[in-house]
SENUGU-532134 format. One record per residue: residue in three letters; x, y, z of N, C-alpha, C in turn. Coordinates in steps of 0.1 Angstrom, whole numbers, plus 5000, padded with zeros to 4 digits. Atoms other than C-alpha are relative to their C-alpha. Example, Ala and Ser with C-alpha at 12.3 -4.5 7.8 and 13.67 -1.06 7.14 Angstrom:
BEGIN
ALA500949885000512349555078500950125000;SER499149895000513749895071499250115008;
//
This chain:
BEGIN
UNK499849884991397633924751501249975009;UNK498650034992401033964769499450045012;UNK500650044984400633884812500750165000;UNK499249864992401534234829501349945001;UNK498150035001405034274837500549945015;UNK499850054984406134104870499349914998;UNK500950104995403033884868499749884992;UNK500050135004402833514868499049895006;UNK501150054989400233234880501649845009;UNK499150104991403433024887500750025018;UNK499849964986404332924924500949875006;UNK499350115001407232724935499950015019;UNK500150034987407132614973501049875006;UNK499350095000409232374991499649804998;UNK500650075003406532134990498849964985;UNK500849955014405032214954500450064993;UNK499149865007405732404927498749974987;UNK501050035011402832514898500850114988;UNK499049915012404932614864498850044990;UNK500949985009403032784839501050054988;UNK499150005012403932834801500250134998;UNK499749915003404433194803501550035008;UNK498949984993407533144828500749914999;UNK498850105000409232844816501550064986;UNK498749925013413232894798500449874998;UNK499850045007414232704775501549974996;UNK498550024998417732524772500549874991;UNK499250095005420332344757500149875016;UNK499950154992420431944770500949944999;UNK498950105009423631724767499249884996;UNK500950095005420631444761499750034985;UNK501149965012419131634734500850084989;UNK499949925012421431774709499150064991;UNK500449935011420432014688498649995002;UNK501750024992416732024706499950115006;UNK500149934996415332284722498949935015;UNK500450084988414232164764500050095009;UNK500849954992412932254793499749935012;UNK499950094991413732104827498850075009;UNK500950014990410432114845499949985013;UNK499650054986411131894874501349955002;UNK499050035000414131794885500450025013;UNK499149994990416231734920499950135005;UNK499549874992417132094925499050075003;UNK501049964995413932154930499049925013;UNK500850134987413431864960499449904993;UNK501150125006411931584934501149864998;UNK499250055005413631274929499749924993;UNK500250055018412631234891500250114995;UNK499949925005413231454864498450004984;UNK501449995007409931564842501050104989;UNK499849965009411331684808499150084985;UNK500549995013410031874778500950044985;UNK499549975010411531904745499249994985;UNK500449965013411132054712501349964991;UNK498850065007412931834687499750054984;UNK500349965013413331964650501149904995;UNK499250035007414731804623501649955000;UNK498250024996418631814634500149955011;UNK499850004982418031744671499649884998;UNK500450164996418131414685500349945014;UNK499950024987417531264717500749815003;UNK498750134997420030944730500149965017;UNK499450044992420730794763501350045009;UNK498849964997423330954785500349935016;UNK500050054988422830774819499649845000;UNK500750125002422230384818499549945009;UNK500850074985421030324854498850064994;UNK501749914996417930594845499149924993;UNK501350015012414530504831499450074995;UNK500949885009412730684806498549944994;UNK501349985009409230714798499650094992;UNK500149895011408630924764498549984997;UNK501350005007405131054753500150094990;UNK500349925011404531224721498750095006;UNK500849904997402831514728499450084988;UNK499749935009402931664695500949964985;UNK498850045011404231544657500149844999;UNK499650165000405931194652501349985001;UNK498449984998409331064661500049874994;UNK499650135001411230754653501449935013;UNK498650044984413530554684500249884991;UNK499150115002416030384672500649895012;UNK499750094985416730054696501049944993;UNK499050095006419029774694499749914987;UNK500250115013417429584666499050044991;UNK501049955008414629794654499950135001;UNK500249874999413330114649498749995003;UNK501350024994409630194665499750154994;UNK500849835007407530494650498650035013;UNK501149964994405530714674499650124998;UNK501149845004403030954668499350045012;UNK501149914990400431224688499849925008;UNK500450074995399731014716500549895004;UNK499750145000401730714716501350055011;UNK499050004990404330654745500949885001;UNK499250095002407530444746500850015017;UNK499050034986409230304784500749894995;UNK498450005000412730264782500649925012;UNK499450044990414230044809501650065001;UNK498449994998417930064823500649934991;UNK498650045008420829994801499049964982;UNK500550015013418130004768500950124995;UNK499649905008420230234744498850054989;UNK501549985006417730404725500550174988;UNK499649875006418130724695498650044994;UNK501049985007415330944690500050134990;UNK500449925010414731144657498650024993;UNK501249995008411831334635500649994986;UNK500049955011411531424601499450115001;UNK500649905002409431724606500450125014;UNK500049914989409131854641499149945009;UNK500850074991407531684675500250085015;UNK500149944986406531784712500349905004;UNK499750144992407831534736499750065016;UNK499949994981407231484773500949895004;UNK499250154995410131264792500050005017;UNK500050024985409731124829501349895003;UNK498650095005413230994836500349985020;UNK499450014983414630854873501449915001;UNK498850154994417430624886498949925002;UNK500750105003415830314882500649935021;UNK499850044986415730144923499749804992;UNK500350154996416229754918499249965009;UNK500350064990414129514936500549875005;UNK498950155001416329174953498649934989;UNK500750105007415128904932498950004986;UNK501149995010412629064904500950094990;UNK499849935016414029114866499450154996;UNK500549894999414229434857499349974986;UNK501250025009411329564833499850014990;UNK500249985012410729524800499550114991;UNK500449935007410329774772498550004999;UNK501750015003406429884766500150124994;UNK500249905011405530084737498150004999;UNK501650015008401430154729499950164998;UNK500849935004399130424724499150095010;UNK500649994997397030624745498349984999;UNK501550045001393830554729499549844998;UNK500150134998394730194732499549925009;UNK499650064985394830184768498550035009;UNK501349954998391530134781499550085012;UNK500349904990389630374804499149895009;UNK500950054984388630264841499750105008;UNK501049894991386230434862500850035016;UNK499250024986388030554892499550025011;UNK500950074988386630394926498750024994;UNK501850074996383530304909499450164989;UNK500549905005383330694893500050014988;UNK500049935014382030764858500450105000;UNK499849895003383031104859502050025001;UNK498550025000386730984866500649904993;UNK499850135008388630774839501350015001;UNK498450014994391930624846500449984988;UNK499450105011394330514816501349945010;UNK498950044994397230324835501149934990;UNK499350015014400030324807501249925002;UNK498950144999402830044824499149925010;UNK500350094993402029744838500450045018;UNK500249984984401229734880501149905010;UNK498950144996404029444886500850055006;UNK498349954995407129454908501050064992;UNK498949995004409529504884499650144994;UNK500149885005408329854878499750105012;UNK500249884989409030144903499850114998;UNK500249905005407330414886498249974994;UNK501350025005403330444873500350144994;UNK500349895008402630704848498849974987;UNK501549985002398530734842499350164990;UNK500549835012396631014817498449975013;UNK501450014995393131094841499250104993;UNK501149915003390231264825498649995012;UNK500750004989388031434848498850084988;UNK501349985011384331494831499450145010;UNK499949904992383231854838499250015013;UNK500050004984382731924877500449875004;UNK500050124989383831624885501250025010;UNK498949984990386631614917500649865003;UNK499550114987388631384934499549925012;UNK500850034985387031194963500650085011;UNK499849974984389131304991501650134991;UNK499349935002391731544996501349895003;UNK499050094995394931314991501650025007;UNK498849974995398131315012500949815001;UNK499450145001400331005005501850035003;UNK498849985002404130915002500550034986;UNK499249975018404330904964500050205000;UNK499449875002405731234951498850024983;UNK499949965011404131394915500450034992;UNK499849925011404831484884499150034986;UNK501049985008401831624863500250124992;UNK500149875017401131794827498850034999;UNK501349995003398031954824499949984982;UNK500150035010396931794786498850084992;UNK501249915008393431954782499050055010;UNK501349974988390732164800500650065010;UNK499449884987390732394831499549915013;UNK500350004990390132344864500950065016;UNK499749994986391032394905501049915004;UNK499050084992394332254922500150045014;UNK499749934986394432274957501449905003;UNK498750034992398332244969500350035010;UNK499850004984399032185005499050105004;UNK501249944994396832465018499450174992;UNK500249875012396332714985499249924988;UNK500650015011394132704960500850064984;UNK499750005015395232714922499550004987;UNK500950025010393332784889501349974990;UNK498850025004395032544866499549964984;UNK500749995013394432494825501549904995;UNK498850075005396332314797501350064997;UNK498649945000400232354795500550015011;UNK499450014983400432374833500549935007;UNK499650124995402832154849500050045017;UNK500050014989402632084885500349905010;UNK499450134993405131894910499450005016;UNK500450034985403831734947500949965005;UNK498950094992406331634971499249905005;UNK500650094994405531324992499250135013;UNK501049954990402931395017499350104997;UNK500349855006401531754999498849985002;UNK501250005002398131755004499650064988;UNK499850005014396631744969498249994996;UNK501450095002392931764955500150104987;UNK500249945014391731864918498349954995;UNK501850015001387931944907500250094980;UNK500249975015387532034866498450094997;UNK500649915004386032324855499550024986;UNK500349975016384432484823499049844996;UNK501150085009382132314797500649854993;UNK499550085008384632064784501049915012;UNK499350094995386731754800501550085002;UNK498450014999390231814815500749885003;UNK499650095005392531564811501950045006;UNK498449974999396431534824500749875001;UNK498550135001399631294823500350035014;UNK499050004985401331204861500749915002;UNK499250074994403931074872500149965016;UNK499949994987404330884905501049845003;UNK499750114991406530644926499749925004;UNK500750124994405430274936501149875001;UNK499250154997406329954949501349995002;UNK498950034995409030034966500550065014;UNK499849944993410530124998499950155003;UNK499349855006410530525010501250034999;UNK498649934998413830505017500749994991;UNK499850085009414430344985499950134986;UNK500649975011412730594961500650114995;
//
């Protein structure tokens, strides 16, 4: 069913912004030849990371155009292959590949893949090597109870070490289950709704939010999420750590 005309559940604020898939456009990338993309988050919208989606076919191929940035790639959809300096790595539905600074990297399909990329200027720390490539799996990465909650399962998909100023986690929330508290922090978001519906409350609005829904937090946003319906929801985030704010 097509949304009435004017009407959208998307809501962009200076402190938030909730995208939905009936209002995102779709664009040519100088990253992504011959791809079809989708800048989600990004700077000119107050964030300082950029949350990407792209639809890569057959001809299109995604490459490295900045060597300070970092990239984290999840297959959302299909299978790709990333060409590196010495190998080639195959990822499929689920599997995720981090890219450090100055990795050159080329990624192609054979068929057709959904990708999600979370990309930033990489912040040095004095004295700690920057961080090594990590490639796994989502269903590799084991699930922890969060604070103690069965009904909250964390996956934490890069290592928690200094030499990484960025976390990006998949949480499934089991249905009704919420958040403990309503959170207000410094880190900033960048979230994919992956599966399932539920409630976002941003800064002082409520939000009914489902899969395909992307949703950015500035620092401090007050932020809480409770999962609705008969079945598990489940999303990808991005967030800032271990590092100065003035830094990030």
């Amino acid at each position: 069913m097509q949304p009435l005309l004017g009407q959208t559940r998307s809501a962009v604020t200076e402190r938030y912004a909730l995208l939905t898939p009936d209002s995102l456009v779709r664009a040519a990338h100088p990253a992504w030849p011959g791809a079809t993309c989708c800048v989600l988050i990004g700077p000119p919208l107050g964030a300082r990371f950029v949350m990407l989606l792209v639809e890569l076919d057959p001809d299109g191929l995604g490459q490295r155009t900045h060597h300070d940035d970092e990239v984290l790639l999840f297959v959302r959809s299909g299978s790709v292959e990333v060409a590196l300096d010495d190998r080639v790595v195959a990822l499929e539905t689920g599997g995720f590949l981090y890219l450090p600074p100055q990795q050159d990297y080329r990624v192609t399909t054979e068929l057709a893949a959904g990708l999600l990329l979370f990309q930033r200027r990489y912040h040095p720390l004095a004295g700690v090597a920057l961080p090594a490539l990590v490639m796994g799996h989502v269903h590799e990465v084991a699930d922890e109870a969060f604070l103690g909650d069965e009904g909250l399962l964390l996956k934490t998909l890069l290592p928690a070490t200094p030499a990484f100023d960025l976390a990006v986690n998949v949480f499934t929330f089991q249905p009704g289950a919420t958040l403990p508290l309503v959170e207000t922090h410094v880190m900033e978001h960048g979230l994919l709704m992956l599966e399932g519906q539920g409630i976002y409350r941003l800064g002082n609005e409520w939000y009914p939010v489902q899969a395909g829904d992307c949703i950015w937090m500035g620092p401090f946003c007050p932020q809480w999420f409770a999962a609705l319906g008969k079945q598990p929801a489940r999303y990808i985030y991005y967030k800032d750590v271990q590092r100065e704010p003035w830094s990030c």
